[in-house]
N, C-alpha and C positions, 0 to 999 in steps of 0.2 A: 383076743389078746387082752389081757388085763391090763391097768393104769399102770402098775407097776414094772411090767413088762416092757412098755412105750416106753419109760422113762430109762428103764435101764439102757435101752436103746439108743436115745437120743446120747447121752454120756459116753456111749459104743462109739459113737459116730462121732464124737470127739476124740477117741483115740486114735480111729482103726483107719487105713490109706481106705478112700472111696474109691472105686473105678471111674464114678462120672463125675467126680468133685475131688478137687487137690483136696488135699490135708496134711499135715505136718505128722513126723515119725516121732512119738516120745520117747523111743527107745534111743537111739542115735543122735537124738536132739537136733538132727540136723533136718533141713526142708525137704519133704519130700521133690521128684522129678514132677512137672506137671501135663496134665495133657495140652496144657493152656499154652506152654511156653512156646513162644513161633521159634526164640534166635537160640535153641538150645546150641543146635549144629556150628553157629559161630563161635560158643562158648568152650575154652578147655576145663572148665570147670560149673558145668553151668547150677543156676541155683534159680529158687523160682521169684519170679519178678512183682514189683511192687503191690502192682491190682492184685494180683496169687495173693500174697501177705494179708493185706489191707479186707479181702475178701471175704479169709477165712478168719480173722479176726473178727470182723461185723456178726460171724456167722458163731464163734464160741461167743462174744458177747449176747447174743439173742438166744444163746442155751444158759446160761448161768442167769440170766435177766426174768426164762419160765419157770412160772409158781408151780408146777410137779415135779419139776427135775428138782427145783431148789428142797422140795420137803424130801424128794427121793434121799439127794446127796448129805441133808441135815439129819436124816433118823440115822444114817451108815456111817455118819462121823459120833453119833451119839451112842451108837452101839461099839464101833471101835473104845471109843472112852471106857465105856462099861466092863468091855472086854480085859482092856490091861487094870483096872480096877480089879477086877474078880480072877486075873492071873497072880496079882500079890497076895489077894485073900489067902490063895492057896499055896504060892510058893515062894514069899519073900524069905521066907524061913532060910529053903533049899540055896536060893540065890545067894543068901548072904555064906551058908556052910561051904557052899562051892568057892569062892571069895577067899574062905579061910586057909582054902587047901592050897592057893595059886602062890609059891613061893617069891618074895622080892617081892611083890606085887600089890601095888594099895592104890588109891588115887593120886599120892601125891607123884609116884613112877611110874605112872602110865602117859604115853605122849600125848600131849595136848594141843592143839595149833590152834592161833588167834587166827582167824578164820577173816576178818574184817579191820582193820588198824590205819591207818592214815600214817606216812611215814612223819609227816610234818607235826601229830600231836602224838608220838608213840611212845614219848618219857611222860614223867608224871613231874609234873608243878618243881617239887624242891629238889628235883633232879637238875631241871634247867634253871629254877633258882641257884644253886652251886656253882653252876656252870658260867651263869654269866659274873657273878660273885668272880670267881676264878679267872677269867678273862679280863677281868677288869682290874684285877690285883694282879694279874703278871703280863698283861700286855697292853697296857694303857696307851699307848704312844703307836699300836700299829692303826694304818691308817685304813675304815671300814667302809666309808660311805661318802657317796658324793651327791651334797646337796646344796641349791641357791648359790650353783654356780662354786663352789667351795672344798678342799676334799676334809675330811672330818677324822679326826682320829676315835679311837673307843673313848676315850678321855674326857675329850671335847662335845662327844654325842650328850655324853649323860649329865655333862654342864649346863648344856643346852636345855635337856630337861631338868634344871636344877635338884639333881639326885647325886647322890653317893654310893661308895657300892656299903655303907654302915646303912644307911637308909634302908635299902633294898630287904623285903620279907614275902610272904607267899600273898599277902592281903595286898600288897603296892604291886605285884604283879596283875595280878585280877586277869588270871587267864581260866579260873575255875566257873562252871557253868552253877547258874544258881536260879531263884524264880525269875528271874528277870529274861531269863532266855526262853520259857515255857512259849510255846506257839510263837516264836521269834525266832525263826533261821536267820536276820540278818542279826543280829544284836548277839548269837550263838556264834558266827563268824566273826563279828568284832575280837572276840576272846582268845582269837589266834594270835593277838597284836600285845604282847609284855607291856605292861603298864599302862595299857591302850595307847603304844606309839608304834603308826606302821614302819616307821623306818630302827626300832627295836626287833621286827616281824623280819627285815629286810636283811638287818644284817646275825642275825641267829637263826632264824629256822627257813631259809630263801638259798636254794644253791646256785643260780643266777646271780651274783650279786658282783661288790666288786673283788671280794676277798677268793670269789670261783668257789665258795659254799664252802669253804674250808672250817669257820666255825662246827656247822651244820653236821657235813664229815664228822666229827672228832666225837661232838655227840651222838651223831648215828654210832660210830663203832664202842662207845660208852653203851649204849644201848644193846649194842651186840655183844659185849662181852656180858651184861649183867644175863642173857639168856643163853650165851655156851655155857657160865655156871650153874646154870640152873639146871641142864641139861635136858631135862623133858619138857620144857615149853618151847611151838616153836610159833615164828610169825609172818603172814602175806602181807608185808607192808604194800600201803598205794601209793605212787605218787604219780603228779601229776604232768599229763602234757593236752597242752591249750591247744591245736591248732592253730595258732598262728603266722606259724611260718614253720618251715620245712630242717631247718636247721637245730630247731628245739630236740629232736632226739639224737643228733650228735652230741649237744652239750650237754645232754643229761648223761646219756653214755659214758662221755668225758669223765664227766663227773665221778659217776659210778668205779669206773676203771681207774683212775688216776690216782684215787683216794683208797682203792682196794677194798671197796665195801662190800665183800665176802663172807656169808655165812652159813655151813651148814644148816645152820637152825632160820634161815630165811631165805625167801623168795620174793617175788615182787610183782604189781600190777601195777597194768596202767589206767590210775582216772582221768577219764577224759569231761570236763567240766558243762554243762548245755548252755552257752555264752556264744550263740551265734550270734544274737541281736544285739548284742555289747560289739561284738568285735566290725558288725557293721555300721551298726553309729559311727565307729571309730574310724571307718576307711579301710580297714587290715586286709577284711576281705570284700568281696563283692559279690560271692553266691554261698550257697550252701556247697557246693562240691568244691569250691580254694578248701571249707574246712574240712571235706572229707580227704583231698588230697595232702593238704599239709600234715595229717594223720598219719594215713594209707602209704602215701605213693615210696618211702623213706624203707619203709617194710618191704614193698616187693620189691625196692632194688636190693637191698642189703639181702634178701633170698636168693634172689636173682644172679647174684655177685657180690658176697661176703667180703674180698676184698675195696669195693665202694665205700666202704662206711666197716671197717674192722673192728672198732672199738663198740659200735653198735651192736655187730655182730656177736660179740660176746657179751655183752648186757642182755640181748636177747633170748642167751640159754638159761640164764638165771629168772624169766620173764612170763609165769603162766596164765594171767588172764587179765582182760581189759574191761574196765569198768564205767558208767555213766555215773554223775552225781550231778548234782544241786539240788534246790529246792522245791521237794516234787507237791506242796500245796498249793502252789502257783498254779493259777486258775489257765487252762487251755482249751481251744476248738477238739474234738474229736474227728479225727482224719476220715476225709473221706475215699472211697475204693479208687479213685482216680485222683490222684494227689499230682501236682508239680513235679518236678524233675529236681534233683540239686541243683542243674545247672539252669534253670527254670526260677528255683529258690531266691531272689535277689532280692524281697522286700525285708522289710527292719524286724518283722515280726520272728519269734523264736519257732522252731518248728515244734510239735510237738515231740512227745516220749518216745511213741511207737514209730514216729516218725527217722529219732535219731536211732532209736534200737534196730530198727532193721536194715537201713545202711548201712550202720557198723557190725551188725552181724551179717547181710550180704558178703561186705569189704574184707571180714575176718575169715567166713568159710570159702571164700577163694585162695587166702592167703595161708590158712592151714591146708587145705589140699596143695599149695605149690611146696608150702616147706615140708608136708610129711614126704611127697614125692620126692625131695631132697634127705632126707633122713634128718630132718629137722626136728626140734620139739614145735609143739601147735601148743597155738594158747586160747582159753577159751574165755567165753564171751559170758561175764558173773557182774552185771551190775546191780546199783541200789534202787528197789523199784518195792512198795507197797510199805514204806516208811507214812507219808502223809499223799491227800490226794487221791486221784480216782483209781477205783480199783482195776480201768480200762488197764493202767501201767501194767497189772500180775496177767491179766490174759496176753500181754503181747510177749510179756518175759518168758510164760509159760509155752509158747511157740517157739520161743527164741534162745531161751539161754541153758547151759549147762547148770548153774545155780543163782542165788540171788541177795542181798545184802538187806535183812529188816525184813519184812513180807508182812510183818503186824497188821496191815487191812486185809488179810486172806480172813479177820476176823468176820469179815462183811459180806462176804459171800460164800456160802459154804459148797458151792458147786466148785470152785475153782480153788479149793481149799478141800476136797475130797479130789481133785484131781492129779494135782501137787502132792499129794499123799500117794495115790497110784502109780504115779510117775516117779518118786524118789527124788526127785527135786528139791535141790539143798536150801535151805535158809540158815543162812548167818546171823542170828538174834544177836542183839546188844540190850539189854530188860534195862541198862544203868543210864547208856546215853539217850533212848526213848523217854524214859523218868526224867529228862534233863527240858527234854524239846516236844515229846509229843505227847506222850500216853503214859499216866500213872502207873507206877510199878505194880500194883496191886490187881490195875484192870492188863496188865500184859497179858497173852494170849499164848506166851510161851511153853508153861506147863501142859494148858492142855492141847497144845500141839502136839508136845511129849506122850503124851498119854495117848493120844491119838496114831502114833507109830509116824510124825512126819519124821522127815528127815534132817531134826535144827540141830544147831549148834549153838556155842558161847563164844561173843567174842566182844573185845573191851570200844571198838570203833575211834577213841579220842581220849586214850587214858591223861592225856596232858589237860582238858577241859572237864574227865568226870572221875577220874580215879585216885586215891590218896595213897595208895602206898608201892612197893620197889615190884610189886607185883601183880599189874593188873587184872591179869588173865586169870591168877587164882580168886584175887579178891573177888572179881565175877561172879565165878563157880560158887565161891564161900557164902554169899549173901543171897543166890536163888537158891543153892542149899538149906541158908535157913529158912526165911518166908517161905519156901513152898515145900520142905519137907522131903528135900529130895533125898536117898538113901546112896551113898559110896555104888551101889551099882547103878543107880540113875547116871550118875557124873562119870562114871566109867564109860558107859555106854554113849553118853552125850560128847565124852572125849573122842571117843574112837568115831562118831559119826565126822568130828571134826576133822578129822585124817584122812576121812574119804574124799571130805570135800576139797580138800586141802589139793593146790597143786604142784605137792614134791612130787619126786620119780617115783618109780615103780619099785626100784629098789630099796629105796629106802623106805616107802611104806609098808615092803615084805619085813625089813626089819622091824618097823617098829611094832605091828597089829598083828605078824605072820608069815607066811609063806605063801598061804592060799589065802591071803585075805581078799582077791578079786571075786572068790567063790560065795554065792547067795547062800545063806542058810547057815546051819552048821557048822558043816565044812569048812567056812571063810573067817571062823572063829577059832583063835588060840589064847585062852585065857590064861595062859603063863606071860604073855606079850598086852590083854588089852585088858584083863584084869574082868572082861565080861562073860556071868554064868551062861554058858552054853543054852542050859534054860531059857535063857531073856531071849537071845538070838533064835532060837529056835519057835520062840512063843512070835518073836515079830516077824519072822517069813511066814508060817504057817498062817496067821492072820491075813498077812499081803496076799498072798497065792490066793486065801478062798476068796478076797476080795475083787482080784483081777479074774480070778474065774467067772465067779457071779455076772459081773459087768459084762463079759465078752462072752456068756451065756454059755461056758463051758466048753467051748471053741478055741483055745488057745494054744499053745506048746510057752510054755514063760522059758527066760532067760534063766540059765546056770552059773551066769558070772552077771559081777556089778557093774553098769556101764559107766566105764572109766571117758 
């Protein structure tokens, strides 16, 4: 057996279920059954347990860590490149003729979805400059905040900071990222705070507050209305719920429902913040499982019994994936096969990544198997993981999730960065807020990811700290368009991947990409709808298939549809 042979192997053995060693299903995304698991029989859903995880984690990190795999998977990403290089040589021509024929159809009316967005930075700078301008001139006298013991009216707030609303410009906001925030995530979270006042932060973009986020509201649906005009962009806002206590997703529910924040052209996640060891300094909680229950436990009643929590309930249809952030440079222990318990978890220290990632997707695929047996929608599990930091984060994700937010260090290993490509595993790039915080625009990794058939997208992350005008999401597209030279079918195609990733219905992605757009290949392409030459498509399965054959040494039967 040749060198090359073994190696394809080893990569095999990262895809494929072992009979005498668990391993995870990339197709299904979900854990495989294990031989390991003793209490399956107790479980109505069971799933495989920590040491399973923690196991076969150790066990892809020591295949992406070998010097033959790594040159195996580095010549087969470098040959991919070459490939769609030497596919334009021959048929940019054809592609763009194909383009010409697609009636209505350009990039600017192809649907686009902000794939990544934060709800709390999703206007741009002079939007909420206006806005608070406008609040200050017609409602000075309503009362916003209660502080040192005192209640405060709008009026009085800004006395306090001796400003005016004539003062007020986009430079005395200082909510735009600039050098000062380069390799500075805390000093980049300052810039959520107007004028650098948190109690500016509190009473405009905080729906907790005392006004019941009613500002907040008014420019979220200011927000929603400027993308029902635009019609073909649409957006996953995040927002956030802390664990804290149990009651936080009623009130955001509230929230949501009360104020009628509705919009075909939006959906919504939940980020979940990694601030365990804050909130135990604090007293709030006392293990790591208060945080997984005051998460968790709220979801399987409201499954359980819809009537419990109604308002939740229907915030919930509107609700398709749950997400991890902070700041993932933050130096961490790498877990070992036998980790603590949650309920075990009581010291001040934060858990790690893979720590939180796999509880919350444990928690999450129990709770999508109760809600699909209910005819619920399920939400999947897309956090931000290979932004800064070890690239341990992308092998746990790469176990773990349906897609992922940045992935930019898949730069750094290209075994786990050829398998992400195999796997169809979504990244949601942001090239504007990386040039803010982490990695130069120039060295971004995005194009030739692109080039490489992964499967990224664009998306704006913080257009209120990195973007300047009414429309984030194009100016995105418009500026890697020009540095990198991308052509109307590049951005068509980097559209429609966004769609995939995107967690609207079934129905409406039939509308927008197709009918058969579930179907691999071909087939699952309508370029009157996505505006992409059947060519492209046909060029990037055709490449995938020889690639997953090779790997799986010609042993395989591949999938017919795209796993949704």
């Amino acid at each position: 057996m040749t060198p090359v042979h073994q190696n394809l192997i080893l990569i095999h053995s990262l895809l494929c279920l072992n009979q005498n060693q668990s391993m995870f299903s990339k197709w299904s995304m979900v854990l495989s059954k294990s031989m390991r698991i003793k209490t399956v029989s107790k479980r109505i859903y069971p799933v495989a347990d920590a040491t399973t995880f923690f196991t076969d984690l150790h066990y892809v990190l020591r295949m992406t860590a070998a010097g033959n795999t790594r040159t195996v998977c580095h010549n087969r990403l470098n040959l991919l490149e070459h490939k769609f290089k030497f596919h334009l040589m021959l048929n940019a021509d054809r592609e763009f003729l194909a383009q010409k024929t697609a009636p209505h159809r350009d990039f600017y009316n192809v649907r686009k979805v902000d794939t990544h967005v934060h709800h709390s930075a999703c206007m741009n700078q002079k939007h909420l400059l206006r806005f608070i301008k406008s609040k200050l001139r017609k409602e000075p006298d309503e009362v916003v905040i209660f502080r040192d013991g005192t209640y405060m009216t709008l009026k009085e707030v800004f006395e306090s900071l001796d400003l005016t609303g004539y003062d007020l410009n986009v430079d005395l906001l200082d909510v735009h990222a600039d050098k000062s925030t380069f390799h500075r995530f805390d000093k980049f979270n300052l810039k959520y705070n107007p004028c650098g006042q948190s109690r500016l932060r509190e009473i405009f973009l905080k729906q907790d507050n005392l006004i019941q986020g009613r500002f907040l509201a008014e420019l979220t649906m200011q927000v929603f209305s400027d993308l029902n005009a635009s019609k073909y962009q649409m957006a996953e806002y995040r927002i956030s719920i802390y664990g804290r206590k149990q009651s936080e997703w009623d009130q955001l529910a509230s929230w949501i429902v009360n104020n009628e924040l509705y919009s075909e052209n939006v959906v919504w996640l939940i980020q979940i913040p990694r601030l365990y060891n804050v909130y135990q300094q604090m007293g709030i909680v006392t293990s790591f499982q208060n945080l997984l229950d005051n998460i968790f436990l709220p979801l399987f009643e409201v499954t359980i019994d819809p009537a419990s929590h109604p308002q939740l309930h229907v915030f919930l249809k509107q609700v398709v994936g749950l997400d991890l952030v902070d700041d993932e440079s933050k130096p961490e222990r790498r877990p070992t096969k036998h980790m603590p318990t949650p309920e075990e978890w009581t010291n001040v220290f934060n858990p790690a990544f893979s720590y939180y990632a796999y509880y919350c997707y444990a928690n999450l695929y129990t709770l999508n198997k109760l809600r699909e047996s209910k005819g619920m929608n399920t939400i999947k599990f897309r956090p931000h993981a290979g932004e800064a930091g070890d690239v341990d984060h992308l092998a746990a994700t790469f176990l773990l999730c349906h897609s992922i937010s940045h992935g930019i260090n898949l730069r750094k290993s290209p075994v786990l960065q050829y398998l992400y490509y195999l796997g169809q595993i979504g990244l949601a790039m942001s090239p504007l807020s990386n040039n803010s915080l982490f990695l130069d625009y120039h060295r971004n990794p995005f194009p030739m990811f692109f080039q490489r058939g992964l499967n990224v997208s664009l998306s704006t992350d913080d257009p209120l700290q990195i973007h300047l005008t009414k429309e984030p999401l194009v100016e995105e597209y418009s500026i890697a368009a020009s540095l990198w030279k991308l052509s109307s079918c590049d951005l068509c195609e980097i559209a429609r991947n966004s769609v995939y990733q995107s967690g609207f219905s079934h129905a409406l992605k039939a509308h927008w990409i197709g009918k058969n757009y579930y179907k691999r290949g071909p087939s699952g392409n309508d370029i009157h709808r996505t505006n992409v030459p059947t060519i492209r498509i046909e060029f990037r399965d055709l490449i995938w298939r020889d690639e997953m054959q090779l790997v799986y040494l010609n042993n395989v039967i591949l999938p017919d549809e795209v796993d949704q």
